[in-house]
C-alpha positions as CSV (number, residue, x, y, z in Angstrom):
1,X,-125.7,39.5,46.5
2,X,-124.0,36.6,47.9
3,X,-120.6,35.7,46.4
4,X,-120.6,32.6,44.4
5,X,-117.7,30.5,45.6
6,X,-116.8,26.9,43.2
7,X,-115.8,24.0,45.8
8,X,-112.6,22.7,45.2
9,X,-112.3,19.4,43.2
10,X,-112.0,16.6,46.1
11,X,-107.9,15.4,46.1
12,X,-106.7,18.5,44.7
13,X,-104.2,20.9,46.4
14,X,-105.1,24.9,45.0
15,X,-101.4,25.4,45.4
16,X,-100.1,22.8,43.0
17,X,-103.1,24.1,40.5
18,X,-100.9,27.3,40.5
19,X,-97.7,26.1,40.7
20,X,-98.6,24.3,37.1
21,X,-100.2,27.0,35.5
22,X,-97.0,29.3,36.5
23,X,-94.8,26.2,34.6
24,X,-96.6,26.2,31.7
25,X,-96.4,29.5,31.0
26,X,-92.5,29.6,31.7
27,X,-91.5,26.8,29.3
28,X,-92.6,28.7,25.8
29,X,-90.1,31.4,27.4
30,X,-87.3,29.2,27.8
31,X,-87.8,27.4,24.6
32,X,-88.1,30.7,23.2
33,X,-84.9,31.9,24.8
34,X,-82.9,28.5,23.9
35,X,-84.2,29.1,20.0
36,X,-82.6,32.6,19.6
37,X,-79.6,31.7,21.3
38,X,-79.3,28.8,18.7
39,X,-79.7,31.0,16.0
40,X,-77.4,33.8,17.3
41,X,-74.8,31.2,17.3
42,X,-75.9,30.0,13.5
43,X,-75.7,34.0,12.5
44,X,-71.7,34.2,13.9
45,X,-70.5,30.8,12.2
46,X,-71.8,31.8,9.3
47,X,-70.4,35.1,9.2
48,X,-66.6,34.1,10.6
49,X,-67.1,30.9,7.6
50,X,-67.9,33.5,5.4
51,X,-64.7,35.8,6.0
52,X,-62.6,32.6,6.6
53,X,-63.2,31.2,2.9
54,X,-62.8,35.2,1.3
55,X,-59.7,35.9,3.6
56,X,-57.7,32.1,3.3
57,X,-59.6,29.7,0.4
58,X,-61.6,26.6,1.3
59,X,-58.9,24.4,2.2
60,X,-58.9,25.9,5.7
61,X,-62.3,25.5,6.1
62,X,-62.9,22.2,4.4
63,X,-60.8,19.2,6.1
64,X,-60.2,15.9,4.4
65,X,-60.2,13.3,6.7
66,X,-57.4,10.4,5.6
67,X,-58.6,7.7,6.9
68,X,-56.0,5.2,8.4
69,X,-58.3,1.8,8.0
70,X,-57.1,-0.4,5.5
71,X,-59.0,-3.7,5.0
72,X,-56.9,-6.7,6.2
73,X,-56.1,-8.3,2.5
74,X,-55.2,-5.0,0.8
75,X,-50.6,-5.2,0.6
76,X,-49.5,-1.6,1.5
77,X,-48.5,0.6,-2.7
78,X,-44.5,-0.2,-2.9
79,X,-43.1,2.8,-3.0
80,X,-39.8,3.0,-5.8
81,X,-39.0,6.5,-4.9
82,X,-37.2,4.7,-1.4
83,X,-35.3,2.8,-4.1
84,X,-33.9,5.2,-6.4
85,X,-33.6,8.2,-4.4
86,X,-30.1,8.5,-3.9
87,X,-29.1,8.3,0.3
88,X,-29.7,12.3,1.7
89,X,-26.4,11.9,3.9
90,X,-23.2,9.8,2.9
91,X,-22.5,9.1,6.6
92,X,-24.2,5.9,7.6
93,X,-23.3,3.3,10.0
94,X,-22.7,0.0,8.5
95,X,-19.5,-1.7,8.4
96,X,-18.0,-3.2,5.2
97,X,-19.5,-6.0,5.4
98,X,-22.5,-5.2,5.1
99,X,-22.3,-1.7,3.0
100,X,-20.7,-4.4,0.6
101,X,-23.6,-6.4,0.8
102,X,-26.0,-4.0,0.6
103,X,-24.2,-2.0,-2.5
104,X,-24.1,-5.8,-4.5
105,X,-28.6,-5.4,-5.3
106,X,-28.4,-5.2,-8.7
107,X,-31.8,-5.3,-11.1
108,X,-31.9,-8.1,-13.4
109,X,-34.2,-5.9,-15.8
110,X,-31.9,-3.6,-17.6
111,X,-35.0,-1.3,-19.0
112,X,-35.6,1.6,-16.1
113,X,-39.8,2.1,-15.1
114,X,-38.8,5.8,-14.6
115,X,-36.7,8.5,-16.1
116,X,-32.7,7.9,-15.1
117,X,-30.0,10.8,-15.9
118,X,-26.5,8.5,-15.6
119,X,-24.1,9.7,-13.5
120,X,-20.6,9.6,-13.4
121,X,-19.2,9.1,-9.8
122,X,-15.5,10.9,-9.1
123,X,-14.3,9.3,-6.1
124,X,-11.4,11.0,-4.5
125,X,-9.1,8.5,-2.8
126,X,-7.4,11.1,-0.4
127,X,-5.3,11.6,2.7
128,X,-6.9,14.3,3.5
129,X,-7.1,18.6,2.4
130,X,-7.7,18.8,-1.3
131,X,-5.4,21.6,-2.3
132,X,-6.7,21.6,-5.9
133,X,-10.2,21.7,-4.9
134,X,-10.9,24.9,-6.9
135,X,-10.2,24.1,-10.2
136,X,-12.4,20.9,-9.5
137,X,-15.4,23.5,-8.6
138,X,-14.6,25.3,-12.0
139,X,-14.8,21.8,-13.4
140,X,-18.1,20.6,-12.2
141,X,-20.3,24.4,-12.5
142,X,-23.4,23.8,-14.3
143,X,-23.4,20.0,-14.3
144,X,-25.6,19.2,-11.6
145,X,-27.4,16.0,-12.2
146,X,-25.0,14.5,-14.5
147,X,-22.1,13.5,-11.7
148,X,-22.0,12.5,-7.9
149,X,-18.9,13.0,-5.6
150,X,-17.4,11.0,-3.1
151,X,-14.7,11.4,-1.2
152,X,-12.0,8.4,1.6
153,X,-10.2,10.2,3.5
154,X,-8.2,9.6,6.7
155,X,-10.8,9.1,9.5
156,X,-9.1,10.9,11.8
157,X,-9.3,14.4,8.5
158,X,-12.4,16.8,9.5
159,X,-13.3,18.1,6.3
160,X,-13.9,21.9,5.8
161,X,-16.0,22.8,2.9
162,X,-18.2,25.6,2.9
163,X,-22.0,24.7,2.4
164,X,-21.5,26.2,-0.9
165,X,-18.6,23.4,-2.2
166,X,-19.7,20.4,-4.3
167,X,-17.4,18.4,-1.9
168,X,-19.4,19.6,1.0
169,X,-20.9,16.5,2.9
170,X,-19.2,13.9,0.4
171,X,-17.4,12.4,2.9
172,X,-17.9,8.5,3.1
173,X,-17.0,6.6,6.4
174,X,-13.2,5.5,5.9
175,X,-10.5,3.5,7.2
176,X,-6.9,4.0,7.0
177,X,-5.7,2.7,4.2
178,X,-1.8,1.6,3.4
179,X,-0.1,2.1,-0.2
180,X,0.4,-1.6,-1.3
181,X,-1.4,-3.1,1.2
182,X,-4.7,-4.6,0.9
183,X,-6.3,-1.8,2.7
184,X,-6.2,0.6,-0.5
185,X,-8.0,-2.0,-2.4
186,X,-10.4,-2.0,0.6
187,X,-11.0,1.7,0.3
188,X,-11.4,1.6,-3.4
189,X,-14.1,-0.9,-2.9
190,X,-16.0,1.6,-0.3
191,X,-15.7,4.1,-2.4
192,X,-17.5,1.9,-5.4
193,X,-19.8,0.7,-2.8
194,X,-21.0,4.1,-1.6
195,X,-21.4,5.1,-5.3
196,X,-23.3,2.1,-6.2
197,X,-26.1,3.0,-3.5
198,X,-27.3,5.6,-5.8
199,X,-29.1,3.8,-8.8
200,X,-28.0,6.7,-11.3
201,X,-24.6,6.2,-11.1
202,X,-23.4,4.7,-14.4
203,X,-19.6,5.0,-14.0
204,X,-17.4,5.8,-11.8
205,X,-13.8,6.8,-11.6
206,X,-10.5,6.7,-9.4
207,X,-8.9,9.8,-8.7
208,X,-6.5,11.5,-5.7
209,X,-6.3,14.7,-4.6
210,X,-3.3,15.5,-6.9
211,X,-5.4,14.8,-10.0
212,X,-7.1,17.7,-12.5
213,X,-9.1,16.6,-15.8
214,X,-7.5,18.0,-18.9
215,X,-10.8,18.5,-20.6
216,X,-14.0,20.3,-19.9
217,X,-17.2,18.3,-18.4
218,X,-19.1,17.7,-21.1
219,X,-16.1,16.4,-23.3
220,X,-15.2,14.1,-20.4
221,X,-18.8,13.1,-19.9
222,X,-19.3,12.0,-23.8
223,X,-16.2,10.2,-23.8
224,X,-17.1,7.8,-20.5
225,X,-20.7,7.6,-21.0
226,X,-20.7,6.3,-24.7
227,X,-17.4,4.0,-24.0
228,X,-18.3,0.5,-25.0
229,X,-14.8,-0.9,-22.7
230,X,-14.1,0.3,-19.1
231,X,-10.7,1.4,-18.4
232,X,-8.4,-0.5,-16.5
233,X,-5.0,-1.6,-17.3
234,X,-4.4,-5.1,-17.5
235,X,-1.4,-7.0,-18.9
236,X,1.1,-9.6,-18.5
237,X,4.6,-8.1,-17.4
238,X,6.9,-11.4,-17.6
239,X,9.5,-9.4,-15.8
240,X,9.9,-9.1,-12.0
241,X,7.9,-6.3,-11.0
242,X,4.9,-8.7,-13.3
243,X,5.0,-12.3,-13.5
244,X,7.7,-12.1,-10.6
245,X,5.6,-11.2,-7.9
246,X,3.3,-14.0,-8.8
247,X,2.4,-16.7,-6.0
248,X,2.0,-20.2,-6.4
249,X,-0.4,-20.6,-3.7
250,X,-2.6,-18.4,-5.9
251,X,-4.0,-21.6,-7.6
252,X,-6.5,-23.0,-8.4
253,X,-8.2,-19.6,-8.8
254,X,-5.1,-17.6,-10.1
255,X,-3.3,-19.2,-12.8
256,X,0.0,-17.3,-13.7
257,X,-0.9,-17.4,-17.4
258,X,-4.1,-14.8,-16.1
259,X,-1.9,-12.9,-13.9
260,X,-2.3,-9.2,-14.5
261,X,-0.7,-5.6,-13.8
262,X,-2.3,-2.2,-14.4
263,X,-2.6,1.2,-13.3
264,X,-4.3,2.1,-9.6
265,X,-6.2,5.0,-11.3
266,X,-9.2,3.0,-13.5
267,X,-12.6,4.0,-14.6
268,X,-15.6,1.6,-14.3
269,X,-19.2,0.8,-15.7
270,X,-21.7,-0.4,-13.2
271,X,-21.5,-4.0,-13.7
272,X,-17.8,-4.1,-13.1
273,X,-18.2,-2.6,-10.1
274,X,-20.5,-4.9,-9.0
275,X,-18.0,-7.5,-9.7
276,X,-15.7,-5.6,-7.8
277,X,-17.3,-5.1,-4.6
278,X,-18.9,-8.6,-5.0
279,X,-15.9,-10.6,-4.9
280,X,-15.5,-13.4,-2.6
281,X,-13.4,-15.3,-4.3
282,X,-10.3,-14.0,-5.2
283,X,-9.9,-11.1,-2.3
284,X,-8.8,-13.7,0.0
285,X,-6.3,-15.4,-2.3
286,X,-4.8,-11.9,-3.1
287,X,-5.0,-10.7,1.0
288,X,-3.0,-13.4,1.9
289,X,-0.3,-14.3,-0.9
290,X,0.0,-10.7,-2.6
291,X,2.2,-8.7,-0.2
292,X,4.8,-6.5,-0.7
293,X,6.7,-7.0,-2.8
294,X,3.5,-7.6,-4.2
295,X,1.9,-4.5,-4.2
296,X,-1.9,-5.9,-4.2
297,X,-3.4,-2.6,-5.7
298,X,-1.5,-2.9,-9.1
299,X,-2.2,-6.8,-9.6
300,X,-5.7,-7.7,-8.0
301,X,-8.2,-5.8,-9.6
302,X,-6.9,-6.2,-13.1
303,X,-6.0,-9.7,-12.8
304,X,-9.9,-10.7,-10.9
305,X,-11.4,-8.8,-14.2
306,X,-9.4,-9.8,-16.8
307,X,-11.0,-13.5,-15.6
308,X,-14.5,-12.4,-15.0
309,X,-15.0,-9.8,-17.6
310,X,-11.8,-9.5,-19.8
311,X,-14.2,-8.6,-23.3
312,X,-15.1,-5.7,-21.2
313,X,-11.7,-4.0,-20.6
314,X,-9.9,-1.4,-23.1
315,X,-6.7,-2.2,-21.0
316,X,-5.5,1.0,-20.7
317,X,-5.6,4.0,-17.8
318,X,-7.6,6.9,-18.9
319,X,-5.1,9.0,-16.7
320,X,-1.8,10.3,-17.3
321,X,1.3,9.8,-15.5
322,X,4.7,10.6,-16.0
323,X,7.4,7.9,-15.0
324,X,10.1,9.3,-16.9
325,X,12.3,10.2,-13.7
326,X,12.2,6.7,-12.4
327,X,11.4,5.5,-9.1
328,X,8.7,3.9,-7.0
329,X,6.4,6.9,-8.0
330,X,5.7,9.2,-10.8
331,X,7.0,12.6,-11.1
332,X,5.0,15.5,-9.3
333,X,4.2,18.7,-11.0
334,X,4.3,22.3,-9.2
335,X,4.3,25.9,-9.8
336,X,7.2,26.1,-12.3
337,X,5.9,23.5,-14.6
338,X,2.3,24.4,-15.4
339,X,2.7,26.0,-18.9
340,X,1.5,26.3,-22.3
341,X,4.5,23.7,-23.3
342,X,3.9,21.3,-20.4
343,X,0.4,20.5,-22.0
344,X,1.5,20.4,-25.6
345,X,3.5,17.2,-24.2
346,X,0.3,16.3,-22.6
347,X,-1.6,16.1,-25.5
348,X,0.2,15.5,-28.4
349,X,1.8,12.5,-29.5
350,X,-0.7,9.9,-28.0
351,X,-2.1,7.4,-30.0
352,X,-4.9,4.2,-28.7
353,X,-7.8,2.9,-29.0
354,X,-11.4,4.0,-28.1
355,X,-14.7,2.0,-29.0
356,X,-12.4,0.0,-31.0
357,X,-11.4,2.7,-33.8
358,X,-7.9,5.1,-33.5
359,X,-8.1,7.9,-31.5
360,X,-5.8,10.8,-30.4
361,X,-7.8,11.3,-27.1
362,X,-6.5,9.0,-24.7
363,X,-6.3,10.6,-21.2
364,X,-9.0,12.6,-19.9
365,X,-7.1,13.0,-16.2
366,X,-3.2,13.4,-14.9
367,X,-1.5,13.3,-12.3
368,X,0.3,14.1,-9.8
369,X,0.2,17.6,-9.3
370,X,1.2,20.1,-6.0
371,X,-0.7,22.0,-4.3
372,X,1.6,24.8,-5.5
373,X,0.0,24.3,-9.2
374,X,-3.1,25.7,-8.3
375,X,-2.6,29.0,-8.9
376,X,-0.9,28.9,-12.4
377,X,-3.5,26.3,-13.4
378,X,-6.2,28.4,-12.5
379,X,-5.1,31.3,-14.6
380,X,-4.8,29.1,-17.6
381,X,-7.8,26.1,-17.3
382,X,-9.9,28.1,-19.6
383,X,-7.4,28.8,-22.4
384,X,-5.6,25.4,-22.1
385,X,-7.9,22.8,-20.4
386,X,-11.8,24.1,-21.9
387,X,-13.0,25.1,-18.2
């Protein structure tokens, strides 16, 4: 038989014809191949998604996105934690001037838009070493949140406190300061400006390393917090060491009629202290005309609020000092006299005011004391003093 052969369509290579019919039946192959891959890979995420969210919770597997556009007219949420959130670290770099500045904000609205503890603030007005820091520590255990500590010193003193210490990092940035010179009023005024950056702090009192408080914290707290007057001596001495010291030049801002003298050691509300830190007015007068003999921490603070704010004063020191053994200073205290009768004389036979009624409570501090007391006044703080 003869072989029947079908001609080749005209234009058409026979090797092309093969080379297409070899394609076609490669691509299902590959597509097939491509397809389980793709579903391999589907299998193993969802098995490691499926041991992720048993193993760690959905959070690791589901990410939120926080997107970072804000349309142009939206004002960035204020934030009023930054403004009563007291400063983390005391150490900061402004100078007086503008620490001063700063520490002068005050709200207008007296009403708080979030819960406020007050403070008191115990600023320490040192040299340096704080030899009755232990009794202080007894003092202030288990009254977190109620006080706030801060602590002038000699710039050139490196503080020691272990991490544990409530004076540890309450340090402020100091200058050296002069008795009866306008630098201790200076370091009195960084000390209230320090304490007013922290918005809780409702009072604040003076005190040196040689002073101990004669009652326990919550007496002391009571007392300051629900005193109507701030404490700070203030009256007219017509004798040399008052009226005598007085400067003509003083006028017109300082009339000798206002001229004041009171204790160093005082105890403050917040406004005062505004006032004090504030002023711009008097400081100058009182820099340049009240030097010693004029000893400008006895006459310029009492004098500059007994004309801004004397309806707000009680006039008296709410620590105790003994000047019975004359001389420039007051008597100091050490080992030998810390005993039951010491205190007795302490406490008894003191008569003031307090919210405008009588009152046998009249000093909540004293002073000065050695470092030498420590001992004996640890032994008897709890019997005696309440702590």
């Amino acid at each position: 038989m003869q072989q029947r052969v079908s001609p080749l369509e005209e234009g058409k290579d026979p090797g092309a014809i093969i080379s297409r019919t070899s394609q076609y039946k490669a691509l299902p192959l590959r597509l097939l191949r491509l397809f389980v891959l793709f579903l391999a890979l589907c299998v193993t995420f969802a098995v490691i998604s499926i041991y992720t969210v048993r193993h760690f919770g959905i959070s690791t597997v589901m990410t939120t996105v926080k997107s970072g556009f804000q349309p142009c007219y939206a004002e960035p949420q204020s934030d009023l934690d930054q403004w009563i959130r007291p400063p983390s670290n005391l150490i900061h770099r402004m100078n007086d001037t503008e620490l001063l500045w700063r520490a002068s904000f005050a709200p207008r609205i007296r009403n708080y838009p979030f819960k406020r503890v007050p403070k008191i603030a115990f600023m320490f007005l040192t040299k340096g070493p704080m030899p009755l820091a232990p009794l202080w520590e007894r003092f202030f255990k288990g009254h977190e949140g109620f006080y706030s500590i801060y602590v002038h010193s000699l710039p050139s003193f490196v503080p020691m406190f272990p991490s544990t210490s409530v004076f540890y990092g309450r340090h402020i940035p100091s200058q050296v300061s002069e008795w009866g010179r306008m630098s201790m009023c200076d370091a009195e005024r960084r000390l209230l400006a320090n304490a007013l950056l922290d918005i809780s702090n409702e009072r604040f009192v003076l005190l040196s390393e040689s002073c101990i408080p004669l009652y326990n914290f919550s007496i002391i707290y009571h007392y300051i917090s629900k005193s109507k007057f701030s404490f700070m001596g203030a009256f007219d001495d017509p004798g040399p060491y008052g009226r005598g010291r007085y400067n003509d030049n003083m006028l017109p801002e300082v009339n000798i009629s206002r001229w004041r003298k009171g204790s160093q050691w005082f105890e403050v509300n917040r406004k005062l202290a505004t006032y004090i830190i504030g002023d711009t007015t008097f400081y100058p007068k009182f820099e340049k005309f009240c030097r010693p003999a004029c000893y400008v921490d006895e006459h310029y603070f009492p004098t500059m609020l007994t004309i801004e704010a004397a309806n707000l004063l009680a006039n008296r020191s709410i620590t105790w000092v003994d000047w019975s053994r004359g001389g420039a200073h007051p008597a100091t205290f050490g080992r030998p006299d810390i005993t039951d009768e010491f205190f007795k004389r302490v406490f008894e036979g003191t008569r003031c005011t307090y919210n405008n009624r009588n009152s046998s409570i009249c000093f909540l501090f004293a002073r000065k004391f050695a470092p030498s007391a420590l001992e004996p006044l640890l032994r008897i703080s709890k019997k005696v003093l309440g702590y």
